[in-house]
N, C-alpha and C positions, 0 to 999 in steps of 0.2 A: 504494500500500500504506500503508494509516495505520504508525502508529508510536505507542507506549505513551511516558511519561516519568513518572522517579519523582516530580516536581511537576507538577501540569497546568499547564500554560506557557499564560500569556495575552496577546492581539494583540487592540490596539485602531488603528481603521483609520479615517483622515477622508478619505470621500470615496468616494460607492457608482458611480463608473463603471470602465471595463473592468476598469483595474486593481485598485481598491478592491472590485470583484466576487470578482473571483480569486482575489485576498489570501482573501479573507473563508473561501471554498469551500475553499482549497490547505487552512488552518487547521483549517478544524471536521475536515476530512477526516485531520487530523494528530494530532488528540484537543485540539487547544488552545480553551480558552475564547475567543468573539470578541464582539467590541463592533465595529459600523460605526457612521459618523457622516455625516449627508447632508441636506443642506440642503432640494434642489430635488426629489431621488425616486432611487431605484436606477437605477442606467444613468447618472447625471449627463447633463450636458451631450451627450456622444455617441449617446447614447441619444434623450435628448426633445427636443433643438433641432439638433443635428448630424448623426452618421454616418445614424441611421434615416430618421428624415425629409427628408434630401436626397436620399438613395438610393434612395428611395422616387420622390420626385418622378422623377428622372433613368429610372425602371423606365417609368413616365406617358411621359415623353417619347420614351423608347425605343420605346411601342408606336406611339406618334403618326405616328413614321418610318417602322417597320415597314408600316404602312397607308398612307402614301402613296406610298411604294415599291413597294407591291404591284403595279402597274400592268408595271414590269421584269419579272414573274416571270409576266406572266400574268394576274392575277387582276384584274377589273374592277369597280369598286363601280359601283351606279347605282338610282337610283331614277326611277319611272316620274312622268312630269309630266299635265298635265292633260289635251294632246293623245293622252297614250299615251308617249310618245316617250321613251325614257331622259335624265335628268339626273342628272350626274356630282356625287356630295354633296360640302360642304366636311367639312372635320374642323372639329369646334370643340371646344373644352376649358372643361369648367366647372370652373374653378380655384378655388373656393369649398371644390366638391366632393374636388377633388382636395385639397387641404390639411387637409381635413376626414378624410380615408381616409388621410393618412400620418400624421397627429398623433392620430388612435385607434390606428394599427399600431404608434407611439412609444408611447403609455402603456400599450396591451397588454405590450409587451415589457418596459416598468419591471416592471408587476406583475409579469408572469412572473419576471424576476431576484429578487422580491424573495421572490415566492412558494418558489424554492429555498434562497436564504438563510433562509427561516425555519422550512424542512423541515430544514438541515442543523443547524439549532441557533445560530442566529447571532443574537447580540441586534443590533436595530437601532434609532437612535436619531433622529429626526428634530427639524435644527437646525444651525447655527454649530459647529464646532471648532475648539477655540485649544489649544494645544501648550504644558503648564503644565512647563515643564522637560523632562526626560528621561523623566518616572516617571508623566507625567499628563496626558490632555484635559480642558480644560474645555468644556462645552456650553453656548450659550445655547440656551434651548427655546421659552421664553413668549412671546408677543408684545411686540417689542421688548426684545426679551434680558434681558425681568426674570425668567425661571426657570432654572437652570443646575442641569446635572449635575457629576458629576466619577467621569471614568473612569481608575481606575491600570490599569497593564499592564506587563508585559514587555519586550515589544516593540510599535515603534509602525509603522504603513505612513501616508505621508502622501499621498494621490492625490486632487488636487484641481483638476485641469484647466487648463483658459484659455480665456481670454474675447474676442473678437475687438478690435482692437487700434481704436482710436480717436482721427481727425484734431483738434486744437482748430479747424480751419478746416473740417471737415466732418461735424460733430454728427451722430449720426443720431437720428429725431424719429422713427420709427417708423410718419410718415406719408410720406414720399418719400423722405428720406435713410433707407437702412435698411443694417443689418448683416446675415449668414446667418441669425439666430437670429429675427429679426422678417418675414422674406419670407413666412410661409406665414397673416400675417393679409391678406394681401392677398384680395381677393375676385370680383378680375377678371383677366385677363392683362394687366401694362402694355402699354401702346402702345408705348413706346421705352424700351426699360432699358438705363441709360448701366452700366458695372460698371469700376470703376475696382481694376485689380489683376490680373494675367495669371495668378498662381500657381495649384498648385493649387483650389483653393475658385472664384478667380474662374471659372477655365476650366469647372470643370464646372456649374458656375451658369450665365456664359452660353451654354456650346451646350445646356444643358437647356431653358432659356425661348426660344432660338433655335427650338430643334425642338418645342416647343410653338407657336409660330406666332406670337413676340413679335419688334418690330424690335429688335435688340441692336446697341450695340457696344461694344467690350474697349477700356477704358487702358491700355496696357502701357508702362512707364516702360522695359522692354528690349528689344531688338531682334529679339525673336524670344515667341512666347506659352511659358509654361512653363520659366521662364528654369533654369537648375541641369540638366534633364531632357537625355536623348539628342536630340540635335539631330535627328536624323531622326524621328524620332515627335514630337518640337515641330512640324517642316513637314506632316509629313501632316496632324496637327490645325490650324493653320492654313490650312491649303489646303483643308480639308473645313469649316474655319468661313466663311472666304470665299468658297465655292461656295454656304454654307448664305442667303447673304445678309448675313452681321455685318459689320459695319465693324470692322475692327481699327487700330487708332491706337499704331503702333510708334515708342517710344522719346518716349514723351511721358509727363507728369508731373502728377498731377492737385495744381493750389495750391490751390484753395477749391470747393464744393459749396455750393449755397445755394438752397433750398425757395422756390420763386418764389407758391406756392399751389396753382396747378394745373398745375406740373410742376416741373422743377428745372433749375438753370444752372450746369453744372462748367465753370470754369475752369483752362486749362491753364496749366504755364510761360511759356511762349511768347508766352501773350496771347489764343491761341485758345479759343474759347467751343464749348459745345456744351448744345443742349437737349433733354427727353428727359420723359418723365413720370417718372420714377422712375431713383435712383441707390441701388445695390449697394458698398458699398466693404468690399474683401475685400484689403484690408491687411495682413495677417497676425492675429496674434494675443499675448497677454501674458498669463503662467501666475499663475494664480486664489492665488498664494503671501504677497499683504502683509495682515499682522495678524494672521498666524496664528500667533505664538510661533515662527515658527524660527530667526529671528539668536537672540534671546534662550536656545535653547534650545544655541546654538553651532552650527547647521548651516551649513555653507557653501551661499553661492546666488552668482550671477555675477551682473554690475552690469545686466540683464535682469530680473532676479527668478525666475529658473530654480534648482532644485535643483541641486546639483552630485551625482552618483552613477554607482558605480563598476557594472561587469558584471554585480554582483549585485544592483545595486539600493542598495547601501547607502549612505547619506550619512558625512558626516565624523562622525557622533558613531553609536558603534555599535548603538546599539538602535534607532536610528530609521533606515526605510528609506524611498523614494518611486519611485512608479512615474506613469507617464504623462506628456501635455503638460504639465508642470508638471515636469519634468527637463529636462536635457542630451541627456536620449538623444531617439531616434528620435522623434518627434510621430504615433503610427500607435495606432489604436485595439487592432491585436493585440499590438504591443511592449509596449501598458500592460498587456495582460493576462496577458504571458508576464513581464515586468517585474513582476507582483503574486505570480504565484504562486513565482517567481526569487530574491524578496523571502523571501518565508514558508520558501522549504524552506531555505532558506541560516538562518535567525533560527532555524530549530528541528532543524536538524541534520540535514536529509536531503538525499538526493542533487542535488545538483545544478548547470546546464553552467552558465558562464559566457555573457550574450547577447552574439551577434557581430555586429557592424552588415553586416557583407558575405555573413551568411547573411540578411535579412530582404528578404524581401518584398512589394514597394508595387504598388498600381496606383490609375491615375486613372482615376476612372468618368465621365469623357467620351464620346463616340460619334465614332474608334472609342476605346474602353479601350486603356490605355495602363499596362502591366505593367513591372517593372523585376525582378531580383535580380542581386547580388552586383557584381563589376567592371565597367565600361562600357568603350567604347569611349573614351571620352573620355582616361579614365584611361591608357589604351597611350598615344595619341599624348600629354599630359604628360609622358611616361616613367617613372609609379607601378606599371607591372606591364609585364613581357613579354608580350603578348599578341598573338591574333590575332584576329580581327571576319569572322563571314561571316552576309549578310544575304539572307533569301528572300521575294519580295512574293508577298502571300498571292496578289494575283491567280492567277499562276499555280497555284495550289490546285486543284484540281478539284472537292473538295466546297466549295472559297470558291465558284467559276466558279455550280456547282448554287447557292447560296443567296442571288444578285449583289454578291456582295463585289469591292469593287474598291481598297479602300484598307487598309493594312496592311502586317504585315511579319513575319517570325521571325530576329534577330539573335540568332547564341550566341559567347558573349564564349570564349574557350579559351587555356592557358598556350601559349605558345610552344614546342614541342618534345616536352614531354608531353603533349600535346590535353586536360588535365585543366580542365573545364570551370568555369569561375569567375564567370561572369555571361550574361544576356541580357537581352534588351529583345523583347515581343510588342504589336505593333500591331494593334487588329482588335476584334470582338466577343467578351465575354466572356475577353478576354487574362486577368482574373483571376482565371478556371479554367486557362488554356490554360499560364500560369509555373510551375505545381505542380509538373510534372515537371520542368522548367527548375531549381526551386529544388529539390527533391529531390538532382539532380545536384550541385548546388553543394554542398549539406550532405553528401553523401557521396562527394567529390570523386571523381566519375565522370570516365571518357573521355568526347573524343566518339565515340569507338566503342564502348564499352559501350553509349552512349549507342543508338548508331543500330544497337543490335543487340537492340534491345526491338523488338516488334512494334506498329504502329499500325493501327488501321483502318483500311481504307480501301473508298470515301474518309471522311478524316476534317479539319478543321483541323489538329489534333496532329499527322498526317501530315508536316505543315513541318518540325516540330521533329527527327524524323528523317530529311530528305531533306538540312536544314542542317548536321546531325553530317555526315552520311557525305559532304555536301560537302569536309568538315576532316578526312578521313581521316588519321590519321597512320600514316604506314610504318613498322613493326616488322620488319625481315629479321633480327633475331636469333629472332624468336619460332619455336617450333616449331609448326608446324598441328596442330589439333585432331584427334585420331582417328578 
C-alpha cells in the first residue's frame, strides 16, 4: 500500500543489485523521490557475473545428467552407423555456446530490472558512488571520473556487493588462474579444472563442470566438502562427487597457483603438487565497501570491511542504511532484497518485521541441491536448542523410486516437547522448491502435526516432508478429539 507524506521524502541508493533493486521499487512504490547509483548495470554483480549466470550454467549441466541417466529409466539414445547398426552418441557440450546463452539470459534480466525501475519513476545514474557525509552522493560519471554529479537525499541505502577475494600467491590472469566472475570466457571445456575452495561457490562450480564432462578436482582445506553445512548432506554430496569421478583433496591447503602457459601448477602445504589446465579459486569473497565515504561518513564496518547493520538494515548513523554482501548479515541474494526493501519501509515509516537469521532460507545448487532453514541438527547436539532431528532418505520415496532418485534426504529439525518445528535440511532435486513449506512452518511456528496434517500428493517428493512430521508425532492426551 503506498503511503502519502506531507514532504516527498527522498532515497538515494549506491548500488543497483538485489538489494539496491528493492530499495529502489519499496521507494517509488512509497511516493519517495529515488536516485540509484550503478557502476557495472542493474542487477550488479548477482545479476551479470554471479547468481544468473552460474545458475544458469549448473541448469546446462543438470540436463547433461538428466540425458545420460536416461538409460536407468528406460530411454535409449542411438544413432544409426554406416552398417545400419545402432551407435550409442557421446554428449558433448559447446561451452562457447553455453556461456554465450547465460550471459545474454544475465543482461536480459539487467535490462529487465532496469526497464521496471524506470517504469516506476526511479532516476538512474550510471557511475562510481562516494558517500559525501550524511546528506550527499557524489558521482563520478565521465570517463575516468572527470564528470561528477551530486545527489542530496534523505535517506541513503548503500548496496554494493563483493568481489571475490584474492591470493597474493594466486593472481588470477583470466587466462588459467580465474575467479567465478571470469569462467564463462572460456571457450572450450577445461580438460582438468583444479578449484581450490570447498565452500559454497567452489562446490557448485565443481560438480557443475564435473557433470558437464570436465576432469575436476576440489581443494578443501577441511575435512569434509561444504564445511559450516549439515554434515549429512556434506556426505551425500561428497559421495555423489566421488562416484561422479572428482578427486577430492581433504584437508589440504592450496600455498601458490602459478600459470605454467599451457596449464597450471597449484601447490599445496604439504609440498604436494598438482596439474591441471585451469584453476578456479573460490576463496570467499570481500565487500565492494573501500573509498566509498563511509568511515568518513561515521559508519561503523568490522576490521573485514563489512557494514555493521542492525535487523532493519540500518547502520550506526541513522539515515544511512545497507543491504546485501556488503553487510554483517546473511551473504544470500534474497536477504539483500528483503534487507533493501526492510531498509526503505523502516526510513519512511511503514510497516515493518524485523529480519531473522533462523527464518531465512538457503540452498546450494549442487546436484543433488542442498536446502537449509532455520535450527540444525548441529545446533541440538552443541546444546543451542532443545531439539529433536528425524531424517527420511528420499530413496525410499516412491515418486523419488519412479524418477531414479537414489540420493537425498528430508531432515525436520523440531523443539523438544512441543514438536514446534524450527529447522530442516532437504537433500535431492530441486530441495529449493521442496524447503518452502519447511520454511513456511518455521515462520509460522507450526507442529509437526499440523505439519503432517496438510495433504500431499501422492506420489509426490513433498510427500517426505509429511511422512517425516508424523514420524515426530507428539502425544497430546490432554487434547480433546475433534468432533
Amino acid at each position: 500500500m503506498s503511503q502519502s507524506f506531507e514532504r516527498t521524502q527522498s532515497v538515494a541508493i549506491i548500488g543497483g543489485g538485489p538489494g539496491g533493486y528493492e530499495a529502489a521499487l519499496a521507494a517509488a512504490q512509497l511516493g519517495a523521490e529515488v536516485t540509484i547509483v550503478e557502476r557495472a548495470g542493474i542487477g550488479g554483480s548477482a545479476v551479470i557475473t554471479d547468481v544468473v549466470p552460474s545458475k544458469s550454467l549448473i541448469a546446462t549441466a543438470d540436463a547433461a545428467v538428466a540425458i545420460s541417466q536416461a538409460g536407468d529409466l528406460g530411454v535409449q539414445l542411438f544413432a544409426k552407423g554406416q552398417t545400419g547398426k545402432p551407435l550409442k552418441p557421446e554428449i558433448a557440450i559447446n561451452l562457447a555456446a553455453v556461456n554465450h546463452r547465460l550471459l545474454s539470459l544475465a543482461r536480459q534480466q539487467s535490462d529487465d530490472m532496469r526497464a521496471s525501475l524506470v517504469e516506476a519513476g526511479v532516476r538512474i545514474i550510471s557511475g562510481h558512488g562516494r558517500l559525501e557525509g550524511d546528506d550527499a552522493i557524489v558521482v563520478s560519471t565521465g570517463p575516468g571520473g572527470t564528470d561528477f554529479d551530486r545527489v542530496e537525499a534523505d535517506t541513503f541505502v548503500v548496496s554494493v556487493g563483493a568481489s571475490p577475494r584474492e591470493l597474493a600467491t594466486a593472481l588470477p590472469d583470466g587466462q588459467r588462474i580465474l575467479t567465478w566472475t571470469q569462467l564463462y570466457d572460456m571457450q572450450a571445456l577445461p580438460e582438468h579444472l583444479i578449484v581450490v575452495g570447498s565452500g559454497v561457490t567452489g562446490a557448485e562450480f565443481a560438480g557443475a563442470y564435473m557433470n558437464l564432462g570436465a576432469k575436476v578436482t576440489l581443494v578443501s582445506s577441511r575435512d569434509q566438502v561444504l564445511p559450516g553445512e549439515d554434515k549429512d548432506a556434506a556426505a551425500v554430496l561428497e559421495k555423489v562427487f566421488k562416484r561422479g569421478g572428482m578427486q577430492v583433496l581433504s584437508k589440504s591447503r592450496a600455498e601458490k597457483v602459478e600459470n605454467t602457459g599451457d596449464g597450471v601448477l597449484v601447490t599445496l602445504s604439504d609440498g604436494r603438487t598438482i596439474e591441471g589446465s585451469h584453476c578456479l579459486m573460490a576463496v570467499g569473497s570481500i565487500p565492494n565497501t573501500k573509498g566509498i565515504g563511509l568511515e568518513e561518513a561515521g559508519v561503523q564496518m568490522t576490521e573485514s570491511g563489512h557494514i555493521q547493520v542492525n535487523r532493519v538494515a540500518r547502520t550506526s548513523v541513522p539515515n544511512i542504511y545497507a543491504a546485501g554482501d556488503c553487510t554483517t548479515f546473511v551473504p544470500l541474494a534474497s536477504v539483500a532484497s528483503m534487507q533493501g526493501r526492510t531498509a526503505v519501509f523502516h526510513a519512511l515509516g511503514d510497516v515493518v518485521i524485523p529480519l531473522e537469521r533462523r527464518r531465512i532460507a538457503s540452498n546450494i545448487f549442487t546436484a543433488p541441491e542442498i536446502a537449509t532453514i532455520g535450527w540444525q541438527e548441529a545446533d541440538i547436539e552443541a546444546g543451542h536448542i532443545n531439539g529433536i532431528a528425524h531424517k527420511l532418505p528420499l530413496a525410499a520415496n516412491p515418486r523419488a523410486k519412479m524418477m531414479g532418485i537414489k540420493d537425498g534426504f528430508v531432515k525436520i529439525i523440531a523443539r523438544e516437547g512441543s514438536g514446534t518445528v524450527i529447522g530442516g535440511v532437504i537433500v535431492g532435486p530441486r530441495a529449493s522448491e521442496m524447503i518452502y513449506p519447511v520454511a513456511i512452518a518455521v515462520e509460522r511456528r507450526l507442529t509437526v502435526d499440523q505439519v503432517s496434517r496438510v495433504f500431499a500428493v501422492y506420489p509426490s517428493l513433498s510427500g517426505s516432508i509429511t511422512d517425516a512430521t508424523r514420524a515426530m508425532h507428539i502425544v497430546d492426551r490432554t487434547a480433546e478429539p475433534d468432533a
